[in-house]
py3Dmol code that shows the C-alpha trace and the ligand (Angstrom):
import py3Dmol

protein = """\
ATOM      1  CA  UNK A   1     -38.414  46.884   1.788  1.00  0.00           C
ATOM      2  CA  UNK A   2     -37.173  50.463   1.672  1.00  0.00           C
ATOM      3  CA  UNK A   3     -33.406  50.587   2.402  1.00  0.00           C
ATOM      4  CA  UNK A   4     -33.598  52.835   5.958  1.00  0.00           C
ATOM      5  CA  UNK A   5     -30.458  54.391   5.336  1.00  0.00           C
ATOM      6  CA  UNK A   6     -30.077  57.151   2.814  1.00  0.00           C
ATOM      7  CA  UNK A   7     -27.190  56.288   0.637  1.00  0.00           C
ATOM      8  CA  UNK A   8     -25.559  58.932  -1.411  1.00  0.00           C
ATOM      9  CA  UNK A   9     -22.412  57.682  -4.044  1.00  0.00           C
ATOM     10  CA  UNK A  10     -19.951  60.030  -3.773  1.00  0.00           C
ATOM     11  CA  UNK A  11     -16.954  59.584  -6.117  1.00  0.00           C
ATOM     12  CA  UNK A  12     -13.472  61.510  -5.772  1.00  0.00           C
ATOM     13  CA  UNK A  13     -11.048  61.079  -8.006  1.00  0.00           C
ATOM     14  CA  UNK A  14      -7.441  61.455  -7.445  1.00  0.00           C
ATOM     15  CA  UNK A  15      -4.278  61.815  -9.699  1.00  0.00           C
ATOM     16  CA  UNK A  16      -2.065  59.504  -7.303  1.00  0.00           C
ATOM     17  CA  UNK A  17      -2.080  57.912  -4.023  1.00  0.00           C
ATOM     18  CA  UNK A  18      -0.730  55.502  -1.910  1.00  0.00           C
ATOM     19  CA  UNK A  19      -3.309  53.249  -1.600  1.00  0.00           C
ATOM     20  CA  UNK A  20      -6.718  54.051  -2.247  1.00  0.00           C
ATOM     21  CA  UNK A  21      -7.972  51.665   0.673  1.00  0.00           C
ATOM     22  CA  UNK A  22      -5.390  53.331   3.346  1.00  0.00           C
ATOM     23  CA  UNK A  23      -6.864  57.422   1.734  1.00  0.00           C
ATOM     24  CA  UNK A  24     -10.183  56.116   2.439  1.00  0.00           C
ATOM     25  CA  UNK A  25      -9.151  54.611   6.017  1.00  0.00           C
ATOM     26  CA  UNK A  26      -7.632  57.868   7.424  1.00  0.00           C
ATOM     27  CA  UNK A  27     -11.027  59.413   5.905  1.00  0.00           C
ATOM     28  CA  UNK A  28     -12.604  57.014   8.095  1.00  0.00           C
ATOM     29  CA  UNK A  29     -11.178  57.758  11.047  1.00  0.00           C
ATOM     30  CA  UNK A  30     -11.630  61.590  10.717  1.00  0.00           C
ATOM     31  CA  UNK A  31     -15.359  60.619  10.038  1.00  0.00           C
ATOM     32  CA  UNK A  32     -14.807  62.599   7.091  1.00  0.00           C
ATOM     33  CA  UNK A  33     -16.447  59.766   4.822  1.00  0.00           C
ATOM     34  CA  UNK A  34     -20.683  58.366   4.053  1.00  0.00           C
ATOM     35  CA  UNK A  35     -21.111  55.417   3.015  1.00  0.00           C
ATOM     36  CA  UNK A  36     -20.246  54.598  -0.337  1.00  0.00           C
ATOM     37  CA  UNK A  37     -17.616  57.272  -0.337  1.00  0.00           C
ATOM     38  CA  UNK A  38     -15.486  55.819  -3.277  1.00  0.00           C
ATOM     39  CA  UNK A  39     -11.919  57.135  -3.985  1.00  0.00           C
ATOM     40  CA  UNK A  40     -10.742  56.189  -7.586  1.00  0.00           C
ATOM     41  CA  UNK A  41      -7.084  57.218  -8.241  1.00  0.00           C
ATOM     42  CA  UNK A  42      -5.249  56.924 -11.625  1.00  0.00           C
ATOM     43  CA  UNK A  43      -2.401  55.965 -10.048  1.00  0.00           C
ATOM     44  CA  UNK A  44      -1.288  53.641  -6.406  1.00  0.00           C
ATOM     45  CA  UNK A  45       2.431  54.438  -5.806  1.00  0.00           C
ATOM     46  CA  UNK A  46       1.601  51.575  -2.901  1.00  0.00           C
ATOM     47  CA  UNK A  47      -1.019  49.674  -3.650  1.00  0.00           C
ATOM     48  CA  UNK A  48      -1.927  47.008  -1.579  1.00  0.00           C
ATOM     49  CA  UNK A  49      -2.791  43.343  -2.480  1.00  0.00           C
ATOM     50  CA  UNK A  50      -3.895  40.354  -0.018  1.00  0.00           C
ATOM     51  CA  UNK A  51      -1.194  38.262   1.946  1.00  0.00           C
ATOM     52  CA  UNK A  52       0.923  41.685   2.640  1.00  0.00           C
ATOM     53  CA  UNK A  53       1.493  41.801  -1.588  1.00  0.00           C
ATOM     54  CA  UNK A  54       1.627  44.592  -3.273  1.00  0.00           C
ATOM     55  CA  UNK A  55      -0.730  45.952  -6.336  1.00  0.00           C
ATOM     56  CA  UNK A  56       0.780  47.251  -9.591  1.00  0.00           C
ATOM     57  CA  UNK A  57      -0.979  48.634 -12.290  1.00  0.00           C
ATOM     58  CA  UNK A  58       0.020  50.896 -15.171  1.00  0.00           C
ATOM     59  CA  UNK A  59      -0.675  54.595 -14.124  1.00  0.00           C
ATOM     60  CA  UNK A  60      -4.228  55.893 -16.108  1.00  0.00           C
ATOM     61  CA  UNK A  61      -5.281  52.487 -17.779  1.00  0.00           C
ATOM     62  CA  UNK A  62      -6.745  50.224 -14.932  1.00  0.00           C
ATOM     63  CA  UNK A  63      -9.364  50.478 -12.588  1.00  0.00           C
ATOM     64  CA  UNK A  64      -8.233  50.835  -8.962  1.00  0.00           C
ATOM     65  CA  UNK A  65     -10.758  52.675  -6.012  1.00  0.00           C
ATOM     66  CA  UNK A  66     -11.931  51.744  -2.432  1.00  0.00           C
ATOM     67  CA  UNK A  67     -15.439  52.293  -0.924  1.00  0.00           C
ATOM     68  CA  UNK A  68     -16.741  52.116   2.110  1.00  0.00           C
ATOM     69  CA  UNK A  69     -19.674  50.243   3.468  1.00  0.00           C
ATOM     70  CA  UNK A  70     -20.957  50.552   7.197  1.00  0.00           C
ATOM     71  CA  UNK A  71     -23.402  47.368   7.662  1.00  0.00           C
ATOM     72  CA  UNK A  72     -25.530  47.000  10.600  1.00  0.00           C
ATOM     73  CA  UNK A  73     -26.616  42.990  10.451  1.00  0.00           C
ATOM     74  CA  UNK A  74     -23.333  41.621   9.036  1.00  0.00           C
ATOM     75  CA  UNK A  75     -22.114  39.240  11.910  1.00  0.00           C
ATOM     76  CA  UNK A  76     -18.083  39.097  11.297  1.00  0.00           C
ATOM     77  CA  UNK A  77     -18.509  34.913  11.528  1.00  0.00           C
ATOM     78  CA  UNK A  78     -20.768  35.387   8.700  1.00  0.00           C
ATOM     79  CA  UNK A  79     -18.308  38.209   6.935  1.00  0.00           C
ATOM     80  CA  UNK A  80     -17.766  36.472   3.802  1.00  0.00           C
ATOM     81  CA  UNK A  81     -21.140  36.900   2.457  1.00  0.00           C
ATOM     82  CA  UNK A  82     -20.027  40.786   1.655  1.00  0.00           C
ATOM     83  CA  UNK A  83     -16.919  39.252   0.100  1.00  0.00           C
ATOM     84  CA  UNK A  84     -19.080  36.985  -2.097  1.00  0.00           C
ATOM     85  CA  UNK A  85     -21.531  40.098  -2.620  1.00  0.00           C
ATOM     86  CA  UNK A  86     -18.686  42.000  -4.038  1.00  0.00           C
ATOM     87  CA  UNK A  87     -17.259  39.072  -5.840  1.00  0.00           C
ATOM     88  CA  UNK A  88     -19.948  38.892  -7.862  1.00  0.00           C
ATOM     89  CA  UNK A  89     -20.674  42.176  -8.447  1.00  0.00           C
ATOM     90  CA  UNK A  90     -17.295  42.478 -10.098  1.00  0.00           C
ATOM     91  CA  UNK A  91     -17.750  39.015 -12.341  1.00  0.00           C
ATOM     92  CA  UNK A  92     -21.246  40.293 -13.061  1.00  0.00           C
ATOM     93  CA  UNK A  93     -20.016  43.674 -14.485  1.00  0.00           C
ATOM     94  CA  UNK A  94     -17.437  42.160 -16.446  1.00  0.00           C
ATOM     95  CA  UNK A  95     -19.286  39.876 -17.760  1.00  0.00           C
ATOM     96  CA  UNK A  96     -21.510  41.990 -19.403  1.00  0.00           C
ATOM     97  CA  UNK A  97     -17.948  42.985 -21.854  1.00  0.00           C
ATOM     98  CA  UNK A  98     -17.517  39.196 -22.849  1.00  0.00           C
ATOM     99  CA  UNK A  99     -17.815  35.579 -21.108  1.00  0.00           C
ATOM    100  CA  UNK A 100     -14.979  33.569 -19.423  1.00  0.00           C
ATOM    101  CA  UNK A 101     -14.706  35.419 -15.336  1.00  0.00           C
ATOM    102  CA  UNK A 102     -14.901  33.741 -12.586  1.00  0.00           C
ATOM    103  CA  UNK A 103     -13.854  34.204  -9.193  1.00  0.00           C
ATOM    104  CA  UNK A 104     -11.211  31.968  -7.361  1.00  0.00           C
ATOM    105  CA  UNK A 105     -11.655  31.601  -4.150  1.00  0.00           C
ATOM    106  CA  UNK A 106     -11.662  33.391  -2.157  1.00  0.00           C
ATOM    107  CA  UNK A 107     -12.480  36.662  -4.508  1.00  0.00           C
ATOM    108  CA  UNK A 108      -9.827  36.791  -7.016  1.00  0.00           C
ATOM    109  CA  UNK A 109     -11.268  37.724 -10.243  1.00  0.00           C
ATOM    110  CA  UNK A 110      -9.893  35.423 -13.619  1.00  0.00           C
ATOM    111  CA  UNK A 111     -10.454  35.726 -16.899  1.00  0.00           C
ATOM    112  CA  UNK A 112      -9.726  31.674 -17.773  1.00  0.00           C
ATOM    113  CA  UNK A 113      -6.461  30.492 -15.810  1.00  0.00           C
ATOM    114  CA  UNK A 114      -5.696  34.391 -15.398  1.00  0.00           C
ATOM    115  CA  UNK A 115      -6.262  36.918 -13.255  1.00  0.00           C
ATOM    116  CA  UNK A 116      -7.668  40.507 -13.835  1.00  0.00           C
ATOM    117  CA  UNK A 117      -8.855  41.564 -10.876  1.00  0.00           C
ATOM    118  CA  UNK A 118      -8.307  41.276  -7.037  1.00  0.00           C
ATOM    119  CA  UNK A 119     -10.244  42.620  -3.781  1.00  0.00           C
ATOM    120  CA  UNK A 120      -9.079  43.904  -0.432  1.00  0.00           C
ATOM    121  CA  UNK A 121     -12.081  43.716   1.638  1.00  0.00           C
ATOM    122  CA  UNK A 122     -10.430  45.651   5.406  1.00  0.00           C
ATOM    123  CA  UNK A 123     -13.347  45.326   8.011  1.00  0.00           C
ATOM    124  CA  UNK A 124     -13.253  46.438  11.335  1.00  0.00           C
ATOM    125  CA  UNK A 125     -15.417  45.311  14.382  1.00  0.00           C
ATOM    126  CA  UNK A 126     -17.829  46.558  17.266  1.00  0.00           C
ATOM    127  CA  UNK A 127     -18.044  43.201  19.004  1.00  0.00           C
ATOM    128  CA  UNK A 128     -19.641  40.310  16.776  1.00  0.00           C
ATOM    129  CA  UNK A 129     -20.347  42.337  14.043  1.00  0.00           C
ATOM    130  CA  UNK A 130     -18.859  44.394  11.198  1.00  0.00           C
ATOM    131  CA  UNK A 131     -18.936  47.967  11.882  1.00  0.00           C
ATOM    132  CA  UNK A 132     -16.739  49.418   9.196  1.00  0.00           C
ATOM    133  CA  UNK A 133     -15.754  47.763   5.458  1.00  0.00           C
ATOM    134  CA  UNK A 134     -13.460  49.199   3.180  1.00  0.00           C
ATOM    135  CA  UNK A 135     -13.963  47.451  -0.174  1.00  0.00           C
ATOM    136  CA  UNK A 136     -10.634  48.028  -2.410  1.00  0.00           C
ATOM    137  CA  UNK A 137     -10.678  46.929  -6.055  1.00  0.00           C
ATOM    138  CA  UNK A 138      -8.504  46.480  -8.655  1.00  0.00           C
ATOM    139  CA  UNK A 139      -9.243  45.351 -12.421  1.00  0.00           C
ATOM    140  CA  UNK A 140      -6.807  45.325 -15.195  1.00  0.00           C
ATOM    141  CA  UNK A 141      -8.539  47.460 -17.748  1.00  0.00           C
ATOM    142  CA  UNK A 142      -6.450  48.866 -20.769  1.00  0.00           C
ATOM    143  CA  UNK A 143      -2.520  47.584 -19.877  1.00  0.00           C
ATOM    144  CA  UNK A 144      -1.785  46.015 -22.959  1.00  0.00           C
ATOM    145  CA  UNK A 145       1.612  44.414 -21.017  1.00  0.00           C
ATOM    146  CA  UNK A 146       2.809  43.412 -17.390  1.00  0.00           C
ATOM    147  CA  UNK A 147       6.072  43.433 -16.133  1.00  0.00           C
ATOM    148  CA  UNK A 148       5.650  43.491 -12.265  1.00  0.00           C
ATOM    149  CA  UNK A 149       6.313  39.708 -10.954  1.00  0.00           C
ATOM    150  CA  UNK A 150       2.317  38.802 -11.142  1.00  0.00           C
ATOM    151  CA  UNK A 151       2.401  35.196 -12.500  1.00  0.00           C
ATOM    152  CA  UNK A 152      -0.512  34.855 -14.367  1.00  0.00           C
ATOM    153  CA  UNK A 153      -2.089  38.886 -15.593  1.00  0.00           C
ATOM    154  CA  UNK A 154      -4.437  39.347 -18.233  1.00  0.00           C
ATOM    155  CA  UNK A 155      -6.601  42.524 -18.657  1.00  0.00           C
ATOM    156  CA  UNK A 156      -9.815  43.315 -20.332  1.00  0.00           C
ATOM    157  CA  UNK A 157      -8.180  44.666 -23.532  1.00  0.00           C
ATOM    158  CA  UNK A 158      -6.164  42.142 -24.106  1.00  0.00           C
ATOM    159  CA  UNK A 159      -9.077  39.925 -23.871  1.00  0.00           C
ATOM    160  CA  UNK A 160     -11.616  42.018 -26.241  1.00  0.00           C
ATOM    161  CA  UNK A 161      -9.275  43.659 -28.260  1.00  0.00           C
ATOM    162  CA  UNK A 162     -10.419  47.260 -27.829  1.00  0.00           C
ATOM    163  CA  UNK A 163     -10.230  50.165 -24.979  1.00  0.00           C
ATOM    164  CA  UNK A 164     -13.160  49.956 -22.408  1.00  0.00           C
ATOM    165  CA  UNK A 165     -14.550  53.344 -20.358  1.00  0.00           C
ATOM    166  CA  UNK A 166     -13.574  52.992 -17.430  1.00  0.00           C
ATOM    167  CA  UNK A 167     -15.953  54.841 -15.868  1.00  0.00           C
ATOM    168  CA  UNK A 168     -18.697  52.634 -17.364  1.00  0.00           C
ATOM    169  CA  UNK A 169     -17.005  49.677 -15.707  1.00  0.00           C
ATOM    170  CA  UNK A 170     -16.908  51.080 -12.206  1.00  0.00           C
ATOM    171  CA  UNK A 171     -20.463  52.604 -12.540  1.00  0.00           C
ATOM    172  CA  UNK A 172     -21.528  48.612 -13.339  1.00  0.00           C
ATOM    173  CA  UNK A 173     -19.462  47.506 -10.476  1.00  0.00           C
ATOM    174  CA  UNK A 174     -20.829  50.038  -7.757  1.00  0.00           C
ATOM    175  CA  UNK A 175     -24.526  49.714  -8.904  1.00  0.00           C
ATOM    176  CA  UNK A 176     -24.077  45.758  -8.609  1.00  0.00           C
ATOM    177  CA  UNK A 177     -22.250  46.406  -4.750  1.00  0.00           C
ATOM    178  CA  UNK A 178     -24.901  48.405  -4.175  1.00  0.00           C
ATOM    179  CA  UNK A 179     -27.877  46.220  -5.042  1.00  0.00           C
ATOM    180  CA  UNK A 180     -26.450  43.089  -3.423  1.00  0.00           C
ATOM    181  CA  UNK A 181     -25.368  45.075  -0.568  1.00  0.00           C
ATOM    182  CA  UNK A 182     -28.820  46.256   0.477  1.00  0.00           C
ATOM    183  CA  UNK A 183     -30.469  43.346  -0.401  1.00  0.00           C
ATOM    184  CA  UNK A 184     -28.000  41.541   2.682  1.00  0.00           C
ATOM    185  CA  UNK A 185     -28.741  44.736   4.787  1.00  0.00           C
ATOM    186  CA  UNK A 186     -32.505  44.729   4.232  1.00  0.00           C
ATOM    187  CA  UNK A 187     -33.656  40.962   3.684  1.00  0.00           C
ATOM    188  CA  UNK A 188     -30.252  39.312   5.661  1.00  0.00           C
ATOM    189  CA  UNK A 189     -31.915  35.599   5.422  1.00  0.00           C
ATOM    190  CA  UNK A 190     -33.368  35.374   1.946  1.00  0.00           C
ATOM    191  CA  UNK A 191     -30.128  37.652   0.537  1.00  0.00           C
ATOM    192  CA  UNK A 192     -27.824  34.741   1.731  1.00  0.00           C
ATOM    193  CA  UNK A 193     -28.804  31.725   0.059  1.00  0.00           C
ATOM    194  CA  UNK A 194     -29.116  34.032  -3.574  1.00  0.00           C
ATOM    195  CA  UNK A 195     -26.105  35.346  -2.902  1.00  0.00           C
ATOM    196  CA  UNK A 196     -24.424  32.238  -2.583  1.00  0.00           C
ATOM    197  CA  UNK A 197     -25.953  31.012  -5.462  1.00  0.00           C
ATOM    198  CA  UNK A 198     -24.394  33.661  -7.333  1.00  0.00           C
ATOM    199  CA  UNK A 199     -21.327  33.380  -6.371  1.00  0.00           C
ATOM    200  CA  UNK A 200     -20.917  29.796  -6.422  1.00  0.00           C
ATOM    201  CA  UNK A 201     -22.368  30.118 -10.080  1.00  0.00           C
ATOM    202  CA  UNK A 202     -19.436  31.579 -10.664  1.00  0.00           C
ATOM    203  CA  UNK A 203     -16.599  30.046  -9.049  1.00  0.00           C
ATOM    204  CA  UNK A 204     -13.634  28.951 -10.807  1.00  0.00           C
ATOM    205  CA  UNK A 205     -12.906  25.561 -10.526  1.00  0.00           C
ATOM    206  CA  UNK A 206     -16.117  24.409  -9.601  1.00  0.00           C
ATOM    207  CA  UNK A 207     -16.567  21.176 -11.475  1.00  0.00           C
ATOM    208  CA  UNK A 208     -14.321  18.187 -11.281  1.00  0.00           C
ATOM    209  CA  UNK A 209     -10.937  17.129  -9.711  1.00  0.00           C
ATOM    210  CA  UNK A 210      -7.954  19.560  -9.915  1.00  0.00           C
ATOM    211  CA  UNK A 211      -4.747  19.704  -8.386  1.00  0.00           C
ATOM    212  CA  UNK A 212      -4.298  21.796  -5.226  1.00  0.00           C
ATOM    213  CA  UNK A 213      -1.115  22.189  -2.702  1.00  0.00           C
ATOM    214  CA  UNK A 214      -1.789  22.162   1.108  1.00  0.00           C
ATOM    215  CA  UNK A 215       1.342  22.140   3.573  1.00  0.00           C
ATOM    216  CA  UNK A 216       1.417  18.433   3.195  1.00  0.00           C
ATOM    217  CA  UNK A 217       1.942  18.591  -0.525  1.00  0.00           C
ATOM    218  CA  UNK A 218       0.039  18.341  -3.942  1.00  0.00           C
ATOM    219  CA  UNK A 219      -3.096  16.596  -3.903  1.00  0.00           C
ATOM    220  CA  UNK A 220      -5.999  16.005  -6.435  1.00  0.00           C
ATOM    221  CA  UNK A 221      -9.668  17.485  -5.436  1.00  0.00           C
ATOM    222  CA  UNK A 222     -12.998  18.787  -6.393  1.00  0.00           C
ATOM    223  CA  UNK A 223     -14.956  21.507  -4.622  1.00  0.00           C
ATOM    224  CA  UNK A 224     -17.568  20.818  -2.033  1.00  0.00           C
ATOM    225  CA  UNK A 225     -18.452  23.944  -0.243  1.00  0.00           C
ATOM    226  CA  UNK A 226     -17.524  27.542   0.897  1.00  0.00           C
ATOM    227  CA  UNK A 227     -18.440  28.565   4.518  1.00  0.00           C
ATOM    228  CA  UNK A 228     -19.834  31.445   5.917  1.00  0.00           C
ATOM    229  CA  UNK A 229     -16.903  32.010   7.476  1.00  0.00           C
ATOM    230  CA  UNK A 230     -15.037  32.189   4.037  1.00  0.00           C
ATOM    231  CA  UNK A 231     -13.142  28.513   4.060  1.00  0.00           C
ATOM    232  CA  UNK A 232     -13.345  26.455   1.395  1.00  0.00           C
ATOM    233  CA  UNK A 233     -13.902  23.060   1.293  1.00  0.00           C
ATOM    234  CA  UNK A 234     -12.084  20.439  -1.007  1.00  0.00           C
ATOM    235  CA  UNK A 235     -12.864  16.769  -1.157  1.00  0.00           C
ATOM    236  CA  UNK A 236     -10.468  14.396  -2.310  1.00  0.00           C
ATOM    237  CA  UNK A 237      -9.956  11.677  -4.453  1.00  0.00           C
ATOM    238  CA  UNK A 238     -10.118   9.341  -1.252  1.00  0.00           C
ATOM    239  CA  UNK A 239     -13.448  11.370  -0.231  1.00  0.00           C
ATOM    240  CA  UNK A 240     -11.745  12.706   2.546  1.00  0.00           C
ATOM    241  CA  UNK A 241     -13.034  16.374   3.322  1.00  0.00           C
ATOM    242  CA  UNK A 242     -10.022  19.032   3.737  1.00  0.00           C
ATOM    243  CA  UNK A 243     -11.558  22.769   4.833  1.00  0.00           C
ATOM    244  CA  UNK A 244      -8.695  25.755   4.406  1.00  0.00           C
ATOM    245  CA  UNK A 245      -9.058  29.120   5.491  1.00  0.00           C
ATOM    246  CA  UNK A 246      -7.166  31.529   3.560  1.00  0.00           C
ATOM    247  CA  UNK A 247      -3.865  30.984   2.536  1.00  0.00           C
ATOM    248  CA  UNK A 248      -3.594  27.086   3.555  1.00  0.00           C
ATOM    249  CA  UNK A 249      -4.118  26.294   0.638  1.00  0.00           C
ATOM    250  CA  UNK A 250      -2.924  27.037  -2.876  1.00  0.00           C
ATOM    251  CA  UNK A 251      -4.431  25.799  -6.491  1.00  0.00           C
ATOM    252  CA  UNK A 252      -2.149  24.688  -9.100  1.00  0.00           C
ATOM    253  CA  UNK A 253      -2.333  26.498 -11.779  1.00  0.00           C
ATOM    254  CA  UNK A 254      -1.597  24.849 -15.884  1.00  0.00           C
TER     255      UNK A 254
END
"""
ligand_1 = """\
16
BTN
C -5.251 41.075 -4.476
O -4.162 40.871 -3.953
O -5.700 40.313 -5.316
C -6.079 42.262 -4.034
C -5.735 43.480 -4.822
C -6.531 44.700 -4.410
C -6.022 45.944 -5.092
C -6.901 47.125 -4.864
S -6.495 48.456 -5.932
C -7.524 49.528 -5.042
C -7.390 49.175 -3.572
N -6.302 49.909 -2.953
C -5.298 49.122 -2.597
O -4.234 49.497 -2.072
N -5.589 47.842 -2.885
C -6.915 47.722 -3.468
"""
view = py3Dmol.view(width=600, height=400)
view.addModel(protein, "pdb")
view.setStyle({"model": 0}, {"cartoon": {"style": "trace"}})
view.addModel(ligand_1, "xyz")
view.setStyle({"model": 1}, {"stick": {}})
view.zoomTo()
view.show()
């Protein structure tokens, strides 16, 4: 199916911003931006992580840019099937460098028990569905040390050994958004279960029992399912089935 809207990448890069997500948000709102209007800045002098954290990277090394997606059949009870679309796009472009990425859940991006990458997906609504997404990204690329207060970092050249184009890595990551994204916006039903697929393919801590904290303490589980919706489901060593939504629930880490 042809995709009916004509979709032009436009890429602006910036020395230094804020946040990359909030530039592209105030774009927004002056209707000054297309879709797939993707600001890349060297550096974030406030970059902005999930739970209200912030997002530090070394100034010129990593990757760090927002775009901007407008969907027309993404119901927001069914929004995390853009978060797994983007999820995988990431794991799937980093993955072509060397093997070992997954993505915790929700869409954290690790390299083995660390993390290189996170997402800040900001939608906004026209009734049930999501009118607006701004799709923020940030990949540890060429720091070769980390001093912020991140517990677990690890970036691609530390991992390979060598410097990686940057600007190859984001061109893999936008073409992969861009494929799964029009596949959800064109095909909605048969994009959904392969997307899933993909992502749970990919999910970190998918196989066996591992230890998890929920606000009643530690507890030992395996994974069952993620939702639509975006909550996870854990079932535990007494079979019982525990679903979290973001944030209620935190995996241990070795
Ligand atoms: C996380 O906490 O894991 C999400 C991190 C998202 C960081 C990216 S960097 C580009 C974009 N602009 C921001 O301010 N945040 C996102």
């Amino acid at each position: 199916m042809i995709y009916p809207k004509n979709i032009k990448l436009t890429i602006e890069r910036l020395k230094e911003v804020p946040s990359t997500n909030s530039y592209l948000a105030e774009l927004c709102k002056e209707s000054k931006a297309k879709e797939f209007h993707t600001i890349i800045a060297d550096h974030q002098t406030a970059g902005r992580g999930q739970r209200g954290n912030t997002w530090e990277a070394e100034s010129g090394k990593n990757l760090t840019f927002s775009t901007v997606l407008f969907p027309t059949t993404l119901e927001a009870k069914e929004q995390f099937y853009l978060s797994m679309t983007i999820a995988f796009a990431v794991v799937d472009a980093l993955g072509s460098y060397t093997d070992g990425f997954s993505i915790k859940w929700p869409n954290d991006i690790y390299w083995k028990d660390k993390k290189i990458g996170g997402i800040l997906i900001e939608n906004e609504l026209e009734g049930k569905f999501i009118s607006q997404s701004i799709v923020g990204i940030g990949i540890n690329v060429n720091q070769e040390a980390f001093h912020s207060s991140a517990p677990n970092p690890v970036s691609l050249i530390q991992i390979i050994g060598v410097p990686i184009d940057r600007k190859e890595l984001l061109n893999k990551i936008l073409r992969g958004i861009m494929g799964g994204y029009i596949f959800l916006e064109t095909a909605y039903s048969q994009a959904v279960p392969n997307i899933r697929q993909l992502y749970t393919q990919k999910l970190y801590r998918k196989e066996g029992f591992h230890l998890y904290r929920d606000k009643e303490g530690t507890f030992l589980a395996e994974y069952q399912n993620v939702e639509a919706s975006g909550h996870l489901v854990l079932k535990d060593e007494q079979g019982n089935l525990r679903r979290y939504a973001f944030k209620e629930v935190e995996f241990i880490l070795p």
